[in-house]
C-alpha angles and dihedrals in degrees: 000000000000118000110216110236120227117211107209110200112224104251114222125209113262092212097057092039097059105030093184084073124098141189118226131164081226094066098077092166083058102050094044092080091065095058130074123219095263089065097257133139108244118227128256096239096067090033091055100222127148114249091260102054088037098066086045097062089051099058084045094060096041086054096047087048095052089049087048098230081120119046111244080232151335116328106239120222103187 
């Protein structure tokens, strides 16, 4: 049988892309997207960010954490 072939699109790094943008621990609505629901920093590999932005969000989001203006993780309702 026939295997179905996936094409994978490079993903390019929205910070170099767009040099204007900048990573700061005070742009929460930024830094969300690199977080899941359950409160974890999503890899670069799915977020598609080169090695060297992708240290500095990080730190971003530690620092945001430790301020408290991002959850250390999910809020549980039960």
């Amino acid at each position: 049988m026939f295997k179905k072939r996936f094409f994978h699109r490079q993903k390019i790094c929205r910070f170099c892309k767009d040099k204007t943008q900048e990573i700061s621990y005070k742009d929460v609505k930024t830094l969300r997207y690199f977080i899941t629901e359950r409160g974890k920093i999503i890899p670069r590999r799915i977020s598609g960010n080169c090695s060297k932005h992708q240290r500095e969000i990080t730190r971003a989001i530690k620092k945001a954490r430790q301020i408290a203006l991002i959850a250390y993780s999910a809020q549980n309702d039960g």
